[in-house]
C-alpha positions as CSV (number, residue, x, y, z in Angstrom):
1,X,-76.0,13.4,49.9
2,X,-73.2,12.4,47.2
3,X,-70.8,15.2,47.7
4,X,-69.3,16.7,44.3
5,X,-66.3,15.2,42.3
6,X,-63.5,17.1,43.6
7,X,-61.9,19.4,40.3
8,X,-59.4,17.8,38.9
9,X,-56.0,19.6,39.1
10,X,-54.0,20.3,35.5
11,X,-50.4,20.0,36.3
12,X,-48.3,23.3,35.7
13,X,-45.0,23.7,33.8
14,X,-43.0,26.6,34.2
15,X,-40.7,27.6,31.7
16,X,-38.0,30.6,31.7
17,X,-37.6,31.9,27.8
18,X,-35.6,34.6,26.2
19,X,-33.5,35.5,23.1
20,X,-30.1,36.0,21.9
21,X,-28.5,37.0,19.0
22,X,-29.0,34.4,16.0
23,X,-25.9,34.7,14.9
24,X,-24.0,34.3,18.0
25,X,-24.5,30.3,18.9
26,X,-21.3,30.8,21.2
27,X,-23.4,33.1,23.7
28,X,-26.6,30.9,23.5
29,X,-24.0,27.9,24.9
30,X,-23.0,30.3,27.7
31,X,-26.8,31.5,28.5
32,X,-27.7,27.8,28.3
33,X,-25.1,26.5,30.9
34,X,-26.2,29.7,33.3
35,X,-29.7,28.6,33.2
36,X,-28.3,25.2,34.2
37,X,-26.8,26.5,37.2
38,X,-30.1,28.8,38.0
39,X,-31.5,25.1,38.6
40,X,-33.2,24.4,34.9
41,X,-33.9,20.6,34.7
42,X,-33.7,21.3,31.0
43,X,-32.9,24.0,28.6
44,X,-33.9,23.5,24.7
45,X,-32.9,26.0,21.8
46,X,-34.9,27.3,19.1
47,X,-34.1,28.7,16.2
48,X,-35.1,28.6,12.8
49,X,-34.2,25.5,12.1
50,X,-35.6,23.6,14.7
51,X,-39.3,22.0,14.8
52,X,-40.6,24.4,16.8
53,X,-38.8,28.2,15.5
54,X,-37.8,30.5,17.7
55,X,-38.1,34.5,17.6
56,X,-37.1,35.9,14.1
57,X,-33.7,36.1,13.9
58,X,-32.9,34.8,17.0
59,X,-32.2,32.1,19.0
60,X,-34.9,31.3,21.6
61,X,-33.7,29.2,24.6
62,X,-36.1,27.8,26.5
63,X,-35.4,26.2,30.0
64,X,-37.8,24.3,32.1
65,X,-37.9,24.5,36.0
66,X,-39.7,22.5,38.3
67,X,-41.5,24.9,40.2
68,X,-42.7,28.7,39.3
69,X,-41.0,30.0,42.1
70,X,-37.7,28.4,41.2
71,X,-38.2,29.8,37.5
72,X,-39.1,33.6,38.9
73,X,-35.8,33.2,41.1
74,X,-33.8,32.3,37.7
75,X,-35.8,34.8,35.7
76,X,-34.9,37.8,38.0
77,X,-30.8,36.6,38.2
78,X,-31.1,36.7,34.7
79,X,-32.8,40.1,34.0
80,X,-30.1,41.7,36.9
81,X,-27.6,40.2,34.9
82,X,-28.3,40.9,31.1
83,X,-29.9,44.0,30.5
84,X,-31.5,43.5,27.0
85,X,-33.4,40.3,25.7
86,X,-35.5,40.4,29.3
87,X,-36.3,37.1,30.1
88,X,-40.3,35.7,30.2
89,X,-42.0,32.9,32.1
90,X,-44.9,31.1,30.4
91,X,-46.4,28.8,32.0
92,X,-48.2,26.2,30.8
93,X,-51.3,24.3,31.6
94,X,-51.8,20.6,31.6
95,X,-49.5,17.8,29.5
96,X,-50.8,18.1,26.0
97,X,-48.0,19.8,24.6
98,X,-45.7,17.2,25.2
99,X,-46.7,15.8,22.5
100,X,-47.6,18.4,20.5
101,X,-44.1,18.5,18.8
102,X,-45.1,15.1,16.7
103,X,-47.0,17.0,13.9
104,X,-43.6,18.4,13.0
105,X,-41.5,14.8,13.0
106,X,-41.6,13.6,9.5
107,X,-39.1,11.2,8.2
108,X,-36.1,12.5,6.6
109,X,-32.4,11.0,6.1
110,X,-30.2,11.0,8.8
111,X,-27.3,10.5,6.7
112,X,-26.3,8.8,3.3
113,X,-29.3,5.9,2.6
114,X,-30.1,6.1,6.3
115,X,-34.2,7.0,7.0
116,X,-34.9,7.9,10.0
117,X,-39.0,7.7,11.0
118,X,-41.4,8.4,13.9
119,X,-44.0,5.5,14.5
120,X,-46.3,7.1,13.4
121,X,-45.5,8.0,9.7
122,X,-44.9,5.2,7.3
123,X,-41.9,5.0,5.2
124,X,-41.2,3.6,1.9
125,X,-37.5,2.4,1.9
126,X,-36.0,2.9,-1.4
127,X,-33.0,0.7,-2.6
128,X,-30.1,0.7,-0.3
129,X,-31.4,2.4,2.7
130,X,-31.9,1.4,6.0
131,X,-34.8,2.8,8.2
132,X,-35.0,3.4,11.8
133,X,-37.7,4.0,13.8
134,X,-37.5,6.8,16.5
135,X,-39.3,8.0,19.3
136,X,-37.3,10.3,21.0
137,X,-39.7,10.7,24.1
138,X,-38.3,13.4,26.2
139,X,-34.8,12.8,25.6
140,X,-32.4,14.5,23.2
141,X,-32.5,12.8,19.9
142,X,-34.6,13.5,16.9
143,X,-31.7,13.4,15.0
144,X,-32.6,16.5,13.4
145,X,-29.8,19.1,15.0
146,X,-26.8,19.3,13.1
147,X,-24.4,17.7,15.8
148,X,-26.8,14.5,15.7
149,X,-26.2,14.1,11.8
150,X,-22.4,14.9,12.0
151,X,-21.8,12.1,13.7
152,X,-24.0,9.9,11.8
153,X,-22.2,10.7,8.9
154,X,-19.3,10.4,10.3
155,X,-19.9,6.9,11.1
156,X,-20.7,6.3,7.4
157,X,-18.1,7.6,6.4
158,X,-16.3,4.7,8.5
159,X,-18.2,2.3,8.1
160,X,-16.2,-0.3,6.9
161,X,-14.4,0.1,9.9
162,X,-17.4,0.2,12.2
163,X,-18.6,-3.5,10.7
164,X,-18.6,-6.3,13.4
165,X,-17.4,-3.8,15.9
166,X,-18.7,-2.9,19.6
167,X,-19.6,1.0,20.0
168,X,-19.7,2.9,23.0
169,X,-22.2,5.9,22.7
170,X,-21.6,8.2,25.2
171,X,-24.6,10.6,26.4
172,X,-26.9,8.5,24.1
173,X,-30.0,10.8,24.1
174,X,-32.7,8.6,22.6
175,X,-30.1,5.8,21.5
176,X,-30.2,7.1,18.3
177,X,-26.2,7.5,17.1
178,X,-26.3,4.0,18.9
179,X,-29.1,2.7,16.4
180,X,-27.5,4.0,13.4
181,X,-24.0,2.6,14.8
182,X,-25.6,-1.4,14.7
183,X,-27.7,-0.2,11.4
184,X,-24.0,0.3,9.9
185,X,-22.8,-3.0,10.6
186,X,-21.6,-2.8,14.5
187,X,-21.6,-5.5,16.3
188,X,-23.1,-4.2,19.4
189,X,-23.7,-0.6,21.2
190,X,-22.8,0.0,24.7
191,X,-25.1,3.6,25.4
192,X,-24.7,5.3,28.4
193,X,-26.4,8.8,30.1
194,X,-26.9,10.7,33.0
195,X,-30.7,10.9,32.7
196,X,-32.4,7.9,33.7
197,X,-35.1,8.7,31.2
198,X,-32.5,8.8,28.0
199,X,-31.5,5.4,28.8
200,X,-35.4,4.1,29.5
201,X,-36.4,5.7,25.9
202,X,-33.1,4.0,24.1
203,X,-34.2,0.8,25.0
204,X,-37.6,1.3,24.0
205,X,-36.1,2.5,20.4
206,X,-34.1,-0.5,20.5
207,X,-36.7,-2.8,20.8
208,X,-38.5,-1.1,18.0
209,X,-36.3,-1.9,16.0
210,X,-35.5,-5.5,16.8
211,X,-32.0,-4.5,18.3
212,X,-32.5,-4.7,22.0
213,X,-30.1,-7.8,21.9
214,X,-27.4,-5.8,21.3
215,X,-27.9,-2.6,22.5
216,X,-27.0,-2.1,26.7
217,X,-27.8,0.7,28.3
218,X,-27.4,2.5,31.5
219,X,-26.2,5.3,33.8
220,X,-23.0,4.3,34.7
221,X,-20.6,7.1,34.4
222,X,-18.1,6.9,31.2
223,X,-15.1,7.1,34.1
224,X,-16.4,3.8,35.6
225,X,-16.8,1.9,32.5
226,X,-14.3,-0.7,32.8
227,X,-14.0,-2.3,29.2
228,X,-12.4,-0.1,26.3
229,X,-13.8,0.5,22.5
230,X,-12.6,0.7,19.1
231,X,-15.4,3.1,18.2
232,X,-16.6,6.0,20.9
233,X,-18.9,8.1,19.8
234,X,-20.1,11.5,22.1
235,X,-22.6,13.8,20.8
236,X,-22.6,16.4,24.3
237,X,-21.1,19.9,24.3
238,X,-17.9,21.2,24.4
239,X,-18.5,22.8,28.4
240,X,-18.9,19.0,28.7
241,X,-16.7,17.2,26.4
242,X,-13.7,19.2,27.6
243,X,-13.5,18.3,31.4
244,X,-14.3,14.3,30.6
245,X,-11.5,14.4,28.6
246,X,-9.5,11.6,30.3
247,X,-12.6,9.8,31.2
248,X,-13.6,9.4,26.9
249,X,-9.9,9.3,26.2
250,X,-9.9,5.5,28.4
251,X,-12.7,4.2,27.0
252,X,-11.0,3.9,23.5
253,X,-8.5,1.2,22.3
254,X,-5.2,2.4,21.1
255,X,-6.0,2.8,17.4
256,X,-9.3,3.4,17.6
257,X,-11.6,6.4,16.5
258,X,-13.6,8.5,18.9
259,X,-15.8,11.3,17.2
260,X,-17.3,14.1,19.2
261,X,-19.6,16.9,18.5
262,X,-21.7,19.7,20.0
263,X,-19.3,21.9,19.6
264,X,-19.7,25.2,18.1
265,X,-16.7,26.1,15.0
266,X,-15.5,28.3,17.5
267,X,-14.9,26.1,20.4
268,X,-12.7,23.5,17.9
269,X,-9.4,25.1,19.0
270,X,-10.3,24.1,22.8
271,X,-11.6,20.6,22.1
272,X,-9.2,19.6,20.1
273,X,-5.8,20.8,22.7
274,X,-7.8,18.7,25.0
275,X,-7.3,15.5,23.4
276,X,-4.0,16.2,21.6
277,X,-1.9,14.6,24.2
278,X,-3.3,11.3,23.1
279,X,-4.9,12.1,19.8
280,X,-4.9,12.9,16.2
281,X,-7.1,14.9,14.7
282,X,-8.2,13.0,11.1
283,X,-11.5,15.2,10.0
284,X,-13.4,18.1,11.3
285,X,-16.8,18.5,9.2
286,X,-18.8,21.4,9.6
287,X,-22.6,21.6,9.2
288,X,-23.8,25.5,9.7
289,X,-22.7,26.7,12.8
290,X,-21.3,23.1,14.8
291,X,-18.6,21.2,13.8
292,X,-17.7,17.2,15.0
293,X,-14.0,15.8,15.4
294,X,-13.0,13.3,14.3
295,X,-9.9,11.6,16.4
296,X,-8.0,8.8,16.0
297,X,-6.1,7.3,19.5
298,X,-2.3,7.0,18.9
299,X,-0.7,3.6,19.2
300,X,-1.0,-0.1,17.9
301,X,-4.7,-1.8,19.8
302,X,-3.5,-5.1,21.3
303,X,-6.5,-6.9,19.6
């Protein structure tokens, strides 16, 4: 006798959610960098902005764990720690939903005349704009969240001085400040991450868009990049931005411009002392609650 198929096994996802004040984006970056240190391998916010909302009023963060018992450990930290807003686990059942974000993804612009599409929506380009297409996979990068755009327009705002120039995009996401970088006139992108699967899902985008020739991208850490830039770009967060100060501050010429963002309005102050001893601040735009700075490295580049 045949025995019976064995059942098959849904994987299981653990997640850790809970809310904090919607008008308070200073403590959702502190919450966010706690559930870090409980162990989260990720931590996305939701608000009402985002594709998928968040509770009214609120900001939603969701962090995934890799095991339940790892997110009931950070659960009860966080419910010992912070009496109202009590954290929830949800678990859920099977990998459908990782895709189930995509019925949300419709082109839109990422900044002046640039488009920016999933493969799976057509787009008809209208005079003077460039498309990209974008899959962002599971890294960061829809290009949706305000400190994505910043940047982008940011480089279009300089894009004169951009054209025929190599870029260094650090913590590149899904390549996607890299992409719009080459789609301004750069010469080539150097993009670099900490996740493994960033850098696997910007050379996918690349090659969607014909620009894997110019695009290379890795893991090497910005401190051990040995070559300098004209142009650096790092869309990260200020927790993050602030200790890597001297590491960024290398990797640009003398002269050169070096934008960052993720950082809240209130958090400006701190990044920009940071990079003072070195830089000048030229811009600061703001876009709701985030704001991007715009630096320019003193001295004369040798090139």
């Amino acid at each position: 006798m045949t025995a019976p198929p064995s059942p098959t096994v849904e994987p299981r996802f653990p997640f850790v959610l809970f809310d904090v004040d919607g008008e308070d984006a200073e403590a959702a970056d502190v919450w966010s960098a706690a559930l870090f240190d409980l162990g989260a391998q990720g931590v996305e916010e939701r608000d009402a902005t985002t594709l998928i909302k968040g509770a009214a009023g609120k900001i939603t963060l969701v962090a995934s764990f890799e095991t339940e018992a790892e997110a009931e450990e950070a659960r009860a930290t966080l419910e010992a720690e912070r009496p109202e807003g009590l954290p929830r686990i949800e678990v859920v059942i099977g990998d459908g939903w990782r895709d189930a974000w995509k019925e949300h993804f419709r082109p839109f612009a990422l900044a002046d005349k640039l488009i920016v599409r999933p493969p799976w929506e057509p787009y008809e380009a209208k005079p003077g704009e460039t498309v990209l297409e974008l899959e962002p996979g599971r890294a960061f990068g829809t290009g949706l969240h305000e400190t994505t755009s910043l940047v982008a327009t940011a480089l279009v705002a300089h894009a004169s001085e951009l054209a025929g120039q190599d870029i260094l995009d650090v913590g590149c996401g899904s390549g996607i400040l890299s992409l719009a970088a080459l789609a301004l006139g750069a010469k080539s992108a150097r993009a670099v991450d900490v996740d493994s699967e960033a850098i696997d899902v910007t050379r996918e985008n690349a090659v969607r868009n014909g620009l894997e020739a110019r695009i290379a991208s890795d893991t090497t850490d910005v401190g051990d990049i040995a070559e300098s830039f004209p142009i650096v770009v790092a869309n990260i967060e200020a927790r993050v931005l602030i200790p890597l100060t001297a590491a960024i501050g290398e990797r640009v010429k003398p002269g050169g411009l070096l934008v960052l963002s993720g950082i809240l309005v209130p958090q400006k102050a701190d990044v920009v002392q940071a990079y003072a001893d070195r830089f000048t601040l030229v811009d600061a735009p703001e876009r709701g609650e985030w704001i991007a700075l715009v630096l320019r490295k003193r001295g004369v580049s040798a090139a």
